[in-house]
C-alpha positions in Angstrom: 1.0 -17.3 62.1 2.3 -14.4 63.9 0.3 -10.9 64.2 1.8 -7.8 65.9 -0.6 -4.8 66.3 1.6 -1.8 67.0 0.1 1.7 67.8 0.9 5.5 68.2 -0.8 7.9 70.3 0.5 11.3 70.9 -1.9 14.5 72.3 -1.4 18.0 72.5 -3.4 20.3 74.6 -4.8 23.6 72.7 -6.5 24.8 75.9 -8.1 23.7 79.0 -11.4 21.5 77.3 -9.5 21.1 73.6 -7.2 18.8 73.0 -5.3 17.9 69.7 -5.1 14.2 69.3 -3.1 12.0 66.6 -3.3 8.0 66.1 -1.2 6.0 63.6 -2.4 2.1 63.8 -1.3 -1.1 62.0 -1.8 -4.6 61.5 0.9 -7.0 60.6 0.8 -10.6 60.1 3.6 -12.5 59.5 5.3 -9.9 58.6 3.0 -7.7 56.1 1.5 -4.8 56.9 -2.3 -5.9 56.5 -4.1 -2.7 57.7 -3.2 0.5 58.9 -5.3 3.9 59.7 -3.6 7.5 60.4 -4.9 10.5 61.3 -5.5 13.6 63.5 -8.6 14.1 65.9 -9.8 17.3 68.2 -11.3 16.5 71.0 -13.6 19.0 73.1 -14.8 18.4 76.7 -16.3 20.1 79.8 -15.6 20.1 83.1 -14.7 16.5 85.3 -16.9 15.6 87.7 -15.8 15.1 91.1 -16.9 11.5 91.4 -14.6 10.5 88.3 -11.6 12.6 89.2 -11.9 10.3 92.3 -12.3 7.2 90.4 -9.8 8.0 88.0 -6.9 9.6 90.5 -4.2 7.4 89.1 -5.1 7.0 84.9 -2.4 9.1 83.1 -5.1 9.8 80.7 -6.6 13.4 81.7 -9.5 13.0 79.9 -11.1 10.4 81.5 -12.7 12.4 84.4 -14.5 14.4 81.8 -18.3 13.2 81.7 -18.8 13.8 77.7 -16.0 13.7 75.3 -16.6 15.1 71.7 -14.2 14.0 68.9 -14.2 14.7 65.2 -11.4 13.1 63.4 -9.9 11.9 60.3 -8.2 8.7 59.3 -6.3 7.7 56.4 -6.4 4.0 55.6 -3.6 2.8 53.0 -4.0 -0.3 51.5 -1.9 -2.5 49.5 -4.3 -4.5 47.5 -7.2 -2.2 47.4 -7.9 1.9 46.8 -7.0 4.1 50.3 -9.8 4.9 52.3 -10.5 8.7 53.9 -13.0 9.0 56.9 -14.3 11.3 58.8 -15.1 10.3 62.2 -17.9 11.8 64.7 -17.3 10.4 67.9 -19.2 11.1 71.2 -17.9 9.6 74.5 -19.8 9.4 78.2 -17.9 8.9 81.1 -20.4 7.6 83.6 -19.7 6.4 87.1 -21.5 3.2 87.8 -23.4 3.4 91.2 -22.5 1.8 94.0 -19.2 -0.9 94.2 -17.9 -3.8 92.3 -16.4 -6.6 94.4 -13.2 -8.3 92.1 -14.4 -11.9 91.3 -13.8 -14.1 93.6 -14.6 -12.1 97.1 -18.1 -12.2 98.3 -19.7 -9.5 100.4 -19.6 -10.5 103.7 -22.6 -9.3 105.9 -22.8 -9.0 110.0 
């Protein structure tokens, strides 16, 4: 059995805190298309904080710094064995720093 999940994104910025976001998703297995969801989203935001434009300095993703992300969307879902399916899609995203640091596994902290 062989899957392959391939995926689309592609934004647009309207203005400074909107942003115009489209997705086109898929799964295949063994060559058949088994699921797939298209569609367009806005997505509104205010301003970054500091601490996450920090923490964030090298994602390409420009939204990540922002502490609340607001998305309203709609996907398409084509089916080959069933009726398509239409959604609308709410989505509310926070961005918060966690306090203090996270050693990667494996290195202790050392004290004096």
């Amino acid at each position: 059995m062989t899957a392959f999940l391939p995926e689309v994104n592609s934004n647009f910025r309207l203005s400074s805190n909107v942003r115009l976001v489209f997705d086109a998703k898929g799964y295949m297995q063994d060559g058949d298309l088994n699921r797939a969801q298209v569609g367009p989203s806005l997505q509104f935001h205010i301003r970054p904080l500091e601490k996450l434009k920090r923490i964030t300095i090298f994602d390409m993703d420009d939204v990540k710094p922002m502490p609340v992300v607001f998305t309203i969307g709609y996907r398409y879902l084509p089916s080959s064995v069933q009726p398509a399916i239409q959604r609308f899609q709410p989505i509310v995203l926070f961005h918060i720093p966690f306090p203090g640091t996270i050693l990667p596994v494996g290195q202790e902290s050392r004290g004096p």
